[in-house]
N, C-alpha and C positions, 0 to 999 in steps of 0.2 A: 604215770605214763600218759596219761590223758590229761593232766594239767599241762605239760609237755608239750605236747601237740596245740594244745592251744592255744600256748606262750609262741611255740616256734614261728607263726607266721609274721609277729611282733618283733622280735628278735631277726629275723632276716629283711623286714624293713629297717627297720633300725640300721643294721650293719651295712644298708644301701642309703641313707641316709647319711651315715656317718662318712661313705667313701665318698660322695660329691662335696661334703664340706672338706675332707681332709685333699681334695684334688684343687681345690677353690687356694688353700694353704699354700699347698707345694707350689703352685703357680705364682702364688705373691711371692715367697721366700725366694724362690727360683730369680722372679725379675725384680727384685730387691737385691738379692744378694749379688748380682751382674750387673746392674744400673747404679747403686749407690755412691762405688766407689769414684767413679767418676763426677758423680754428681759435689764429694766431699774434695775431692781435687781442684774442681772448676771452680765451687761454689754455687751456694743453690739460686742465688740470686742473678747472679751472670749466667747461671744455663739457664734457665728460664727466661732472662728479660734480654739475653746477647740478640745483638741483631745479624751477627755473621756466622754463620753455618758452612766451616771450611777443614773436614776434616785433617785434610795432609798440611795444615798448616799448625792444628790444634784449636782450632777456634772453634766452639760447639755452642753457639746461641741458636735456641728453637723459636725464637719472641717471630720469625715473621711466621714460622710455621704455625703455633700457635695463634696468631693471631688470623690467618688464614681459616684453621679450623673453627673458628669463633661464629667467623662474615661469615663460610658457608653454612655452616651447621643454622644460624639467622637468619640467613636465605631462606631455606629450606622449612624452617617455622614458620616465618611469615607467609611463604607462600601454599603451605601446605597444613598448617594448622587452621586455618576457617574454611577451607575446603573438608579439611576431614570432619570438622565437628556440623558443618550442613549439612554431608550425606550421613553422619549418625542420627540427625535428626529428620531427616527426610525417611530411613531406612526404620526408624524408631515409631514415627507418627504419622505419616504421610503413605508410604509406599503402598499399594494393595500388593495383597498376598501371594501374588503370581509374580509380581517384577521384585519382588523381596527373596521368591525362589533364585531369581536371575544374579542377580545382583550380589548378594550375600557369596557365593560360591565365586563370582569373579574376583570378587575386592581381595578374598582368601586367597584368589588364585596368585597374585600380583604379590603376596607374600613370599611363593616357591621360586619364584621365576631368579635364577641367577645373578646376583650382581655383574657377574662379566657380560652379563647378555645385557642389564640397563645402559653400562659403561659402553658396550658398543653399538646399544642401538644409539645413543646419545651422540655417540663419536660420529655417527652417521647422516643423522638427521637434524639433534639442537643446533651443534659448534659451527654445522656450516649455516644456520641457518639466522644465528646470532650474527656471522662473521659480514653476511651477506647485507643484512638489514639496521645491522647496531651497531656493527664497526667493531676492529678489535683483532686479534687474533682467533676468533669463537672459542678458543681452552681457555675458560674463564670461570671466575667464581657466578657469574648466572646461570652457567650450563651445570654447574656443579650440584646449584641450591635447588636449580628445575628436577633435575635427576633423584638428588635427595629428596626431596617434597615428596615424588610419584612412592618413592620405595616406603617413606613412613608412612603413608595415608593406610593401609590395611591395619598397624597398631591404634592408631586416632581411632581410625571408624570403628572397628570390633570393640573396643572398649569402653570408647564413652556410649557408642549403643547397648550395650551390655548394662552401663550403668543409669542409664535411662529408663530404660524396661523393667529393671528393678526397683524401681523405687515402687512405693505402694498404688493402687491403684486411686485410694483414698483423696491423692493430693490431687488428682486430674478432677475426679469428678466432682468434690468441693469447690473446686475452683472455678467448671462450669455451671455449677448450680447455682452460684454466685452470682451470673452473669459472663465472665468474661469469655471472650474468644477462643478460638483454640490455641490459634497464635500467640494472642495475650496469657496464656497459660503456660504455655511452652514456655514465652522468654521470662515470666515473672515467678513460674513456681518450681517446673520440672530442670530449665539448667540450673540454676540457684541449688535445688535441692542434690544433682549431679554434681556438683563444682567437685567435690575432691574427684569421684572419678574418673572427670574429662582431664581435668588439673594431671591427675598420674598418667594418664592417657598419654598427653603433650608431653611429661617427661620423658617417660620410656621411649616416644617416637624421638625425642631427641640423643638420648643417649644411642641410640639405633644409627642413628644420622653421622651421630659425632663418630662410631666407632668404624664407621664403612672405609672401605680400602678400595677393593679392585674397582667398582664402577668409578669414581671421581679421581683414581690415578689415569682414567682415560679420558678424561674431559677437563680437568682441571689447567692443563699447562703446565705444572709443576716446577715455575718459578720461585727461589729463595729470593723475595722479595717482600717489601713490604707493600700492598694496594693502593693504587691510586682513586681504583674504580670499580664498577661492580663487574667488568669488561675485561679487566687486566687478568694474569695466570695465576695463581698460588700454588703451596703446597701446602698440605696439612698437615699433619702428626701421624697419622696412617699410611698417608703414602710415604713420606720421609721413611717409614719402617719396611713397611714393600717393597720399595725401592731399593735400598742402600744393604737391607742386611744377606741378600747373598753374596757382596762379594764384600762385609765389613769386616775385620779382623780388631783384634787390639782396643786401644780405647776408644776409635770408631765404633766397635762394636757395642762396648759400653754404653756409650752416649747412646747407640740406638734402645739398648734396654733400657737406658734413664729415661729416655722419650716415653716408653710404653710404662714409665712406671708414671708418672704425670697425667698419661693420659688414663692409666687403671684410675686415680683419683680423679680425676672428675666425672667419670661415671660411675664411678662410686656414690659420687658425693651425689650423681643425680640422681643412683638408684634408690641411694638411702632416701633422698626428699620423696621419691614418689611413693615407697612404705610407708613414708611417717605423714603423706597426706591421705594416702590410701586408707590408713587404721583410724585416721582424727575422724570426728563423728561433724557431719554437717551442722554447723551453726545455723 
């Protein structure tokens, strides 16, 4: 009886362990088993690389969609991955102890806050503000990538500061006993030594980026086009699903599960690279 009890608390983790992998399943098989067939009709090369997106016609190419979600999700890196990895290091090395109180608790906060609430403060303030100054429609893939940038910066910062902090203390003080800077420390031993962690960092903020829907169906324009410019409207592969699937029926509907099956693999494929950089041991 008392081995029992022991066991039990193991056994009930387990059995919750086991229900999040078997729910992770039933969702692949679920939009597997409703996107494929479509996907074996069209052909997987024509749905992915078609450029005309017309369901009552039959025409199911995602290539501008995809390609939309590509530029912003890009955007949204460029402009928001060396933002986030300076205040990791600012927040890591730099901050005194009272503005680290401050600070830490907002960056977290900006994690909770609503996508429909970025998407319309964005609708409110970037779109006219792009339209006014840079010409354009303002629903554009800049207002998109600005918006994404804001929303992954709390994954960048909490992580790669987390992996900063962690490294030994060994390597700081070696390195100033040596001589060098702080600075020169920073950039020569402690991100070098961070690399896989910031590395996972940028993935996950991108997979975060890639998979957003309601903010950037409100800033985007959600044009089936392909871009001319950073100015012009897209649509992604999230909105295309937000959009379309209340009122899609029939192989409309399919083609929207075949969308979300394309788009499960490459966040897949980014999550898997940010594990297998996260476990690889820094060179």
């Amino acid at each position: 009886m008392l081995k029992l009890r022991e066991r039990l608390p193991g056994y009930i983790l387990f059995i919750l362990a086991l229900s999040t992998t078997l729910a992770l399943v039933l969702i692949t098989v679920f939009i597997i088993a409703n996107g494929a067939p479509i996907i074996a009709k069209v052909g997987f090369v024509k749905f992915v690389f078609g450029m005309t997106w017309a369901p009552s016609q039959g025409e199911y190419g995602i290539f501008p969609m995809l390609l939309g979600s590509v530029l912003v999700t890009l955007g949204a890196a460029i402009i928001g991955v060396p933002i986030g990895i300076c205040c990791s290091i600012f927040l890591a090395e730099f901050a005194p102890e009272l503005l680290s109180k401050v600070f830490r608790p907002a960056i977290q906060l900006l994690a909770g806050i609503p996508s429909v609430v970025y998407g319309f403060w964005g609708l409110l303030f970037i779109v006219p503000f792009i339209r006014t100054y840079l010409g354009g429609p303002g629903l554009s893939i800049l207002a998109g990538a600005l918006i994404l940038a804001i929303m992954i910066l709390p994954t960048i910062i909490s992580i790669s500061e987390v992996s900063i902090q962690a490294l030994p203390r060994s390597y700081k003080e070696g390195a100033l006993a040596l001589g060098l800077t702080h600075w020169q420390t920073i950039r020569s031993i402690l991100l070098p030594a961070a690399r896989s962690g910031i590395v996972a960092a940028v993935i996950l903020g991108i997979g975060r980026a890639i998979g957003e829907t309601m903010a950037v169906i409100m800033v985007l324009g959600n044009a089936v086009a392909v871009p001319e410019s950073i100015l012009d409207p897209v649509r992604t592969l999230t909105t295309n699903i937000g959009i379309e699937m209340g009122y899609a029926s029939g192989e409309h509907q399919q083609a929207l599960f075949a969308t979300g099956i394309i788009l499960f693999i490459v966040i897949m494929l980014l999550n898997a690279s940010a594990q297998y950089i996260t476990s690889k041991k820094t060179s």
